[in-house]
Every structure is written in structure tokens, then in C-alpha cells.
C-alpha positions in Angstrom: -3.4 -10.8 -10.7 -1.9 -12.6 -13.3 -3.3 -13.6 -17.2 -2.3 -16.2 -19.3 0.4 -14.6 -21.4 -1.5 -14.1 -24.7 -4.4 -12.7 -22.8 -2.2 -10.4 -21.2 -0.6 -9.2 -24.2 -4.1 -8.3 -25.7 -5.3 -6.3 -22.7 -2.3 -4.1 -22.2 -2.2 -3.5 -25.8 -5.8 -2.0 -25.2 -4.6 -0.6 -22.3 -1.6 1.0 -24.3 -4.6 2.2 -26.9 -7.3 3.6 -23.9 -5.3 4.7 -21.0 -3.9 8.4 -23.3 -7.9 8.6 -24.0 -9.0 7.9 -20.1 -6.1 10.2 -19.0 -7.6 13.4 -20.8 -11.5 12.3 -20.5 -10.9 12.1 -16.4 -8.7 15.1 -16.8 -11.5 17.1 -17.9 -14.7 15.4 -16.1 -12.3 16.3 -13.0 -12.3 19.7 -14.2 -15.8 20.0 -14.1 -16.8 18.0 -11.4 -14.3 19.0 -8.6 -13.5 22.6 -8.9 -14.0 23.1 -5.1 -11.6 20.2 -4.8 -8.9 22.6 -6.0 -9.4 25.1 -2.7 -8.8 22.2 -0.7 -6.0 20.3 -2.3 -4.2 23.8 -1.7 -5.0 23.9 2.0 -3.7 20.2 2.4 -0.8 21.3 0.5 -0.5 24.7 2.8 -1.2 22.5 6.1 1.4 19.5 4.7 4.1 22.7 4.3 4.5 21.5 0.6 4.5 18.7 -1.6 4.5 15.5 1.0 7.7 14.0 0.2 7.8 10.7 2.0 8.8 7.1 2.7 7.0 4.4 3.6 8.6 2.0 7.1 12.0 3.9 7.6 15.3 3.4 9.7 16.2 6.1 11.8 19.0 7.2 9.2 17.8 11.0 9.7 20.7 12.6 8.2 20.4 10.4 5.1 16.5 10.4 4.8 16.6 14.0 4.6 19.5 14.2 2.5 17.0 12.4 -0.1 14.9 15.4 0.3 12.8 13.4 1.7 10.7 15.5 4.4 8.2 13.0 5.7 7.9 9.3 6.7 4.8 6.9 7.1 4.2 4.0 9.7 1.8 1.9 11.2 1.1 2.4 15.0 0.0 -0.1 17.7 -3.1 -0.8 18.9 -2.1 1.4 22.5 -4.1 -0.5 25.5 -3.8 -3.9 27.0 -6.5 -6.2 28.7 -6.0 -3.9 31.6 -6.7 -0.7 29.8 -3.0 -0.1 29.8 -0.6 1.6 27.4 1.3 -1.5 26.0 5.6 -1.3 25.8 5.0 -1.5 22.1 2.8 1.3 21.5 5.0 3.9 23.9 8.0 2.7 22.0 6.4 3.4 18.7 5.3 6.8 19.8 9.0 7.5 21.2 10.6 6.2 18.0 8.4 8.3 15.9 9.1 11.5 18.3 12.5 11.0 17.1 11.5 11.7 13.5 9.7 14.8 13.9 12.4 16.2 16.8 15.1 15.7 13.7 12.4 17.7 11.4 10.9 14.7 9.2 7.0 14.4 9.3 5.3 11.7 10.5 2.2 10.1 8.7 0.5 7.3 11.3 -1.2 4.7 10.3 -3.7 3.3 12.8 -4.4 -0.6 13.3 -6.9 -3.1 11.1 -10.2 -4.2 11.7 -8.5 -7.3 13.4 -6.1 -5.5 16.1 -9.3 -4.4 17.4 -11.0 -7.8 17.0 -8.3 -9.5 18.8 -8.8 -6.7 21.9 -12.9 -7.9 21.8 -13.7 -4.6 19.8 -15.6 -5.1 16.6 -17.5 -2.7 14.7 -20.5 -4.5 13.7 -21.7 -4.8 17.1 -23.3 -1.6 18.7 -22.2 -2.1 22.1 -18.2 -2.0 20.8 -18.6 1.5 18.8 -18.2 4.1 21.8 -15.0 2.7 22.8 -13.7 2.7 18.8 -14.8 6.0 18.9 -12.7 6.8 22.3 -9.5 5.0 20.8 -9.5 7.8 17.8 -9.7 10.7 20.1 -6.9 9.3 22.0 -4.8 8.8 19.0 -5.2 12.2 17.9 -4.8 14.3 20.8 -1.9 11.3 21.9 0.3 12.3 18.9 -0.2 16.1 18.7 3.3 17.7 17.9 4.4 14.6 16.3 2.2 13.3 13.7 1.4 15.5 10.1 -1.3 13.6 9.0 -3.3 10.4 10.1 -4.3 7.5 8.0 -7.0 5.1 9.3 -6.5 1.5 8.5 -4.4 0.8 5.8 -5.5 -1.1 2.3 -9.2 -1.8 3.1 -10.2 -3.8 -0.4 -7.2 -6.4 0.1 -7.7 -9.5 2.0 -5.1 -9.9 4.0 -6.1 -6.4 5.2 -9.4 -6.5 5.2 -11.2 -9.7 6.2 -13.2 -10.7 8.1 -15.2 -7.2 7.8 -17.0 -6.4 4.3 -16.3 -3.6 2.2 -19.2 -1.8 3.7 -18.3 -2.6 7.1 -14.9 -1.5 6.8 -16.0 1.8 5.8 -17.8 2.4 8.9 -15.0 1.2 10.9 -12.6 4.0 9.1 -16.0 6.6 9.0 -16.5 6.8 12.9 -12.7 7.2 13.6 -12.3 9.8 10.9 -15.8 11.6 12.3 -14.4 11.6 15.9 -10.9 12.8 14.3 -12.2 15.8 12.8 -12.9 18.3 14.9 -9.9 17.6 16.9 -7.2 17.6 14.3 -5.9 21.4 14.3 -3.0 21.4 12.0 -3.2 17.7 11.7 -4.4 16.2 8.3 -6.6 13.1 8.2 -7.7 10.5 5.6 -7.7 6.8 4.6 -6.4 5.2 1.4 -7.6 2.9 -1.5 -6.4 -0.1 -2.7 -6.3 -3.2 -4.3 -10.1 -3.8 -5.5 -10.9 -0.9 -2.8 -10.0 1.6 -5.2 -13.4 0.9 -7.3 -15.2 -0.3 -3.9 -14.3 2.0 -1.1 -15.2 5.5 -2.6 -18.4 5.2 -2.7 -19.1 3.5 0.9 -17.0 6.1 2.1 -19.7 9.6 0.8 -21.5 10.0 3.6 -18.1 10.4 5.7 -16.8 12.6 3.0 -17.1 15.6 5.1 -14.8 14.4 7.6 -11.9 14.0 4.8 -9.1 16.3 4.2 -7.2 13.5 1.5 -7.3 10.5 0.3 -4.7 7.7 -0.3 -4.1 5.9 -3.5 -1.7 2.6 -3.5 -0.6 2.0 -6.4 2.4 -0.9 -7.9 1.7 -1.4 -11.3 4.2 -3.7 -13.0 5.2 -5.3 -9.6 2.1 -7.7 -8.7 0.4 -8.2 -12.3 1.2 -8.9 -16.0 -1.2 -6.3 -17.4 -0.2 -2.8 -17.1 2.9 -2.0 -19.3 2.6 1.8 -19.4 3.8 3.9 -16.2 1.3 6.7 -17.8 -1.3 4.6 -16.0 -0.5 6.4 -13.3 -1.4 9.5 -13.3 -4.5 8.0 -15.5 -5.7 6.0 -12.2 -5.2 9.0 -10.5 -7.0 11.8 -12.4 -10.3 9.0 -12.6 -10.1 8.5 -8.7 -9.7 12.2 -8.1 -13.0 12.1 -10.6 -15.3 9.9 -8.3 -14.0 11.6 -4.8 -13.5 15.1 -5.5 -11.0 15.1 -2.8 -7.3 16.0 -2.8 -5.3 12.8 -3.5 -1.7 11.5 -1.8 0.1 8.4 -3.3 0.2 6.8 0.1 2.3 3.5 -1.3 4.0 3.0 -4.8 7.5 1.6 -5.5 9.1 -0.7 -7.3 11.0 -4.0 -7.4 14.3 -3.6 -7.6 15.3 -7.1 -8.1 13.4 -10.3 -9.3 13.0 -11.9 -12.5 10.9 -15.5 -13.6 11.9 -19.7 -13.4 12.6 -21.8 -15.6 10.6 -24.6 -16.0 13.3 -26.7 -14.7 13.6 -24.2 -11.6 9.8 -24.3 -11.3 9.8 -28.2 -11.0 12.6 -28.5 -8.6 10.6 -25.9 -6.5 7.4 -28.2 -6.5 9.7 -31.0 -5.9 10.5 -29.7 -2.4 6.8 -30.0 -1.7 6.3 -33.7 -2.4 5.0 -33.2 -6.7 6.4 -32.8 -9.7 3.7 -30.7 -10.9 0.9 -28.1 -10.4 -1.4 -31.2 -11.9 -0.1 -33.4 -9.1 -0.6 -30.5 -6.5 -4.3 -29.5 -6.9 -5.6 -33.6 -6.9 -4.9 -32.9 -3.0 -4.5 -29.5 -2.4 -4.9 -29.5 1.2 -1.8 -31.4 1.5 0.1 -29.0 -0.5 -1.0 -26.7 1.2 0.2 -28.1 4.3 4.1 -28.1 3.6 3.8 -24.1 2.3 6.6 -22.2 4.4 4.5 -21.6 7.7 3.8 -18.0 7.4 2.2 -18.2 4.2 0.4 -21.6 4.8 -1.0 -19.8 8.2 -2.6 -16.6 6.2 -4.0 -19.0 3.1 -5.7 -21.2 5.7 -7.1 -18.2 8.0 -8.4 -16.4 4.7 -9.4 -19.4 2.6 -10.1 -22.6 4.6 -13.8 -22.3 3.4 -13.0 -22.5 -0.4 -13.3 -25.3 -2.6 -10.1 -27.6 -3.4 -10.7 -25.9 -7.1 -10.9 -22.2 -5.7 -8.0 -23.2 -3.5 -5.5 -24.1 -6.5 -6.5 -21.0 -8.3 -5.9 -18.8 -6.1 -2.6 -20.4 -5.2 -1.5 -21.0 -8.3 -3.0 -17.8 -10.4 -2.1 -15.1 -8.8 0.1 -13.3 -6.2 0.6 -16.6 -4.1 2.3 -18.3 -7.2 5.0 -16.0 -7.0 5.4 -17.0 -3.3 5.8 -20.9 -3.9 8.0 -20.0 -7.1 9.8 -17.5 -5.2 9.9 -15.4 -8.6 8.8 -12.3 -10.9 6.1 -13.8 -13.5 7.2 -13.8 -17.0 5.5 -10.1 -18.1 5.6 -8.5 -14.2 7.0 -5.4 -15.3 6.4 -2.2 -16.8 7.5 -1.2 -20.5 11.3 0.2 -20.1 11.8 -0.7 -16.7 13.2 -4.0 -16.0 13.2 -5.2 -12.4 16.9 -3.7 -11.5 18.6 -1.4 -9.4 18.6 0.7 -12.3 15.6 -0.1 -13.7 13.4 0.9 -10.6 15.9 4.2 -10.5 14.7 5.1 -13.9 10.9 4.4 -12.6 11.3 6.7 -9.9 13.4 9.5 -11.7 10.3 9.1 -14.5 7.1 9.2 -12.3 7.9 11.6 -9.3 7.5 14.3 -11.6 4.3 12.8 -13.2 2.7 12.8 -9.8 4.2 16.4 -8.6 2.6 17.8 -11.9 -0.8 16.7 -11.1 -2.5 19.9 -9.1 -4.8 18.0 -6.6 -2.6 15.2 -6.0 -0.3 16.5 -3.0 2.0 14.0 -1.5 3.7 10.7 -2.5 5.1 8.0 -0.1 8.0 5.3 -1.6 7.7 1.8 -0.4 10.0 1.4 0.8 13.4 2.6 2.3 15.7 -0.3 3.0 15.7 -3.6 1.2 14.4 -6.3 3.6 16.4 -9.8 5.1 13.0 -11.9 4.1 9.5 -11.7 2.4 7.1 -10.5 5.3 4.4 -12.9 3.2 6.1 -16.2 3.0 9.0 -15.5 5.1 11.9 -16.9 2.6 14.8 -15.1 2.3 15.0 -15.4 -1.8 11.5 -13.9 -2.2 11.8 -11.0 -4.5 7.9 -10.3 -3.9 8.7 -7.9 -0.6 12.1 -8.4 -0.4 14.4 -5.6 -2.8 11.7 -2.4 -2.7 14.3 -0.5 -1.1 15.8 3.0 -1.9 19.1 1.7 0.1 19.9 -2.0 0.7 20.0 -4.2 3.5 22.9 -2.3 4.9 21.7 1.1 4.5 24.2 1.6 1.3 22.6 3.8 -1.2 20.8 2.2 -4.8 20.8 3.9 -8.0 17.1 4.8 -6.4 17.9 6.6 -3.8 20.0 9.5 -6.0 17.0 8.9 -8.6 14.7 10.4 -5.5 16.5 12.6 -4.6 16.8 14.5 -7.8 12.9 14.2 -8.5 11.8 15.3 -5.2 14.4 18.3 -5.4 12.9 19.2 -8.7 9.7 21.5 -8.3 
């Protein structure tokens, strides 16, 4: 999300001004509210084997990872049958590749598929007839990765379209609800949960009560000063994170943060030349036919606009491409104000993030794990697919090559540190 610049200024000035005072109120409401909460952030903490110390996507550098002290990684898993009711190459090599981990003594965190791995496989959860055989594919998942996976996550990021759609809000917490129900009683030692984020953190919590009981944490994502020209304070944080511990009354992991470690804005000259490439000289020029703008977009970008938004107006169209996350796409760019106070988007900047909020995190008592995104710097943007994207491109620990950042020592001493 991204404010004009004087707006912007305003709002995280009042931000600077109310997030000290929303800090200590949710402090204390979660005091009140969630004392039992305390018993059970212990047990995750006790079944976890300590603080959860992790990465998000790694490279099988095992010697390195744990060298970090980093003791646990998180990934996504296949959907595991084909047409025939198979197990598919990809899902036995995923399982085989994450065996690895835990036989070199890193924890694994799974992540199990979207809402739309399961459409594409005919199984939806709105329709009745398709729920038994959802419910089937969580047992198999957890009795499948017994002895290798810590903890399970189902779905990842319901609350963010790309994620998300086509299921609502409410229907996506029914199609994490009846996984985590079937999960439950067949977990043992194996902790299970779901995470918030993007608009799901306000959204999701509430769907999710009535499944409450089949919780043992929940996820947080959280990238302030990497997507949005609001937040300037990295005590936001743990602010977030005391008012969503507030509302659930359940022990809390920081399934995703991290930082950019490269990226800075255009010039205005830089910005033209980009636009140039697409047949205008301006965003004017663009939105009198967006559609054909639209069109020339690098292909996988263009591909996930037109599957999430080919029902919005030409005005809603240009908005979203040009006010928010997608902007920084096109311009292949950090917007001017993307970044939090004292931390400039730099190998050492996002060093000094990391060396400054581990032990933020680690002193809250019911929040009990935190997961980097990510550990290696990656060859393109997995959004628009360019290669000079800094949007997904330099959240890394190590770079491309697997050659230590400034981050990866920064980690190292903050996990260390109890």
C-alpha cells in the first residue's frame, strides 16, 4: 500500500505518536484477557524444544544454516496425488528433501497447498460433496510426515489475493478449520497452526474461533518498511504482535518477516524511460487504455493481474496498478519512503534490522518462534519475473552464491543471544 507522500508523512507521524501507547494498552488487555494463553505458549515452546529459530525456503547448506543458529526451516509442500490418486515425483521429492533437514538436525515447518492447488485437482471447499476427501488429504499429511515435520502450517497468507482468491475470507477459514480439526488429534509431538496476513490479520481471527480449539499457534507475517510508505518505527512490531496476541489468546510465531536488502526509488527520468518500453510516456497516457498496457506487462505479472482483476473497471485497474505493490513491479523500484526509520535498504541496513528486532520478538513471552524470509538472495522476482526487481529479489541472509551478508552474522548473534 502506498500514500501520497505528504499523507504518508502525517500518518506515520501518528503512528510514531500512538504505536508506544497501543504497545502498553495491548500489553496489558493481553495480560488480562489471555492468562491461560501463557500455559500454552510454554507447551509450544517445550514441544518446539525452544525458541523456533528459523528460515523461511532454504538451500540445503546444513552446516551453514546451523552455524547461524538457526535450528529450524519452513517450506511449502506439494499437493501429494495425481489424477490417478497417485503420489506425484514432486511431492516424494519434497518429502525426501525435507528428510534431509531434519536427518542433519534442523526442524522442519510444512506448509500445505492453497485453496487453488486443490481447485485445480477438482477439490473445492464450498461444495459438500468435496469436504471428506480435504479432510482425508490432512490426515495423510500428518501421519505422511511424522519424524520429519515440527510443526504444520495450513495454507499460507489467507487475506492476500494472490493467495487467497477465489475463496472469501470466510470460506478460507473453513478450508484451514477442517484440516486443522482432522490434524488434531493426530499430531503427537507435532505442532499445528495457520498464519495471518496482509488484511487477514484484522479478518481471519475472528472466522477462525470456532476452530480455536484445534490451534496450538498462530502465524503473524509481518514486512513493515518493505511493501508500504507508512510505518517508520520497527517498535510496530512487537505492537502488532501484543494486539493480535490480544484478539486470539493464542501463542504467536512470526511465520515470515525480513527485510530488503537492496532497492531504492527512480528518477523521474528512470520512471519515463521505463513507461517508454511499454508504448507511453506517461501514467496519464497508460490508464486512457489500460487494457493495452496491461497487455505488454512482463508475462508473469500480466498473467496474475488478469486472473485476479479482469472484472475491474479500467479506473480500478490503473489504481491498483499504479498505487500500490504492482507499481513497484513496472518501475522495478523501492518507493520514495519504503523503509523503516534507521534502516536503509542495504546489506547493512537490513543487518542492523535483524540484529535490532530478533531480540524484540524473543522478549515477548507468548510469542515463540520467528522465521526470516529468506535465506539466499534470488536470480529474479517470483512476481514479475525481472531480474532487477528488488521487490523479491535481495531478502536474503547470504547471496545468490551462498556467500554470507552482513545479515547472516547479524542472525546469528541475535538468535545466540537468550
Amino acid at each position: 500500500m502506498k500514500l501520497p507522500t505528504i499523507l504518508a508523512k502525517l500518518v506515520s507521524i501518528l503512528l510514531a505518536i500512538v504505536t508506544p501507547i497501543l504497545s502498553l494498552g495491548f500489553g496489558a488487555v493481553g495480560k488480562l484477557h489471555v492468562r491461560s494463553a501463557i500455559p500454552a505458549a510454554q507447551q509450544v515452546e517445550q514441544t518446539a524444544g525452544g525458541f523456533m529459530a528459523g528460515i523461511c525456503h532454504p538451500e540445503p547448506a546444513y552446516k551453514k544454516i546451523k552455524a547461524a543458529n538457526i535450528g529450524w526451516i519452513r517450506e511449502d509442500i506439494p499437493f501429494p496425488f495425481d489424477e490417478n490418486g497417485k503420489l506425484t515425483k514432486s511431492y516424494k521429492d519434497c518429502k525426501k528433501e525435507l528428510k534431509a533437514y531434519a536427518d542433519h538436525g534442523i526442524k522442519v515447518m510444512a506448509i500445505t497447498p492453497n485453496p487453488t492447488k486443490y481447485l485445480a485437482h477438482g477439490l473445492d471447499i464450498r461444495n459438500e460433496e468435496d469436504l471428506e476427501e480435504i479432510r482425508r488429504i490432512a490426515r495423510f499429511y500428518i501421519r505422511d510426515y511424522k519424524g520429519i515435520a515440527g510443526a504444520f502450517q495450513i495454507a499460507n497468507e489467507m487475506g492476500v489475493d494472490r493467495f487467497t482468491k477465489p475463496f472469501t475470507m470466510r470460506e478460507a477459514a473453513k478450508f484451514i478449520g477442517v484440516q486443522l480439526e482432522e490434524m488434531y488429534p493426530l499430531r503427537g509431538e507435532i505442532l499445528i497452526g495457520y498464519n495471518l496476513g496482509g488484511f487477514g490479520i484484522a479478518e481471519l481471527p475472528p472466522l477462525m474461533r470456532k476452530y480455536n480449539t484445534y490451534v496450538d499457534y498462530i502465524g503473524v507475517d509481518l514486512y513493515f518498511g518493505s511493501f508500504e510508505n507508512i510505518v517508520k518505527s520497527i517498535n510496530t512490531y512487537p505492537a502488532i504482535l501484543r494486539e493480535v496476541h490480544a484478539v486470539t489468546g493464542k501463542p504467536l510465531v512470526v511465520a515470515e518477516f525480513g527485510y530488503m536488502g537492496y532497492g531504492a526509488p527512480k528518477t523521474a527520468a528512470e520512471r519515463k524511460e521505463i513507461l517508454e518500453q511499454y508504448g507511453v510516456h506517461s501514467e496519464a497516457q497508460a490508464r486512457q487504455n489500460i487494457d493495452a498496457f496491461i497487455a505488454k506487462l512482463p508475462t508473469s505479472l500480466r498473467e496474475e493481474f488478469e486472473e485476479m482483476y479482469s472484472g475491474k473497471s479500467s479506473r480500478e485497474k490503473a489504481k491498483l496498478l499504479f498505487k500500490g505493490e504492482y507499481a513497484n513491479h513496472i518501475y522495478r523500484e523501492l518507493a520514495k519512503g519504503v523503509e523503516l526509520r534507521g534502516y536503509p535498504h542495504s546489506p547493512e541496513g537490513q543487518a542492523k534490522f535483524y540484529a535490532d528486532l530478533i531480540p524484540k520478538l524473543k522478549a515477548l513471552d507468548f510469542c515463540k518462534g520467528a522465521f526470516i524470509y529468506m535465506w539466499n538472495d534470488s536470480p529474479r522476482c517470483y512476481v514479475c519475473g525481472q531480474e532487477d526487481c528488488p521487490v523479491e529479489t535481495g531478502w536474503g541472509i547470504v547471496d545468490g552464491k551462498g556467500k554470507e551478508k552482513p545479515a547472516y552474522y547479524a542472525v546469528q548473534k541475535a538468535f545466540a543471544e537468550s
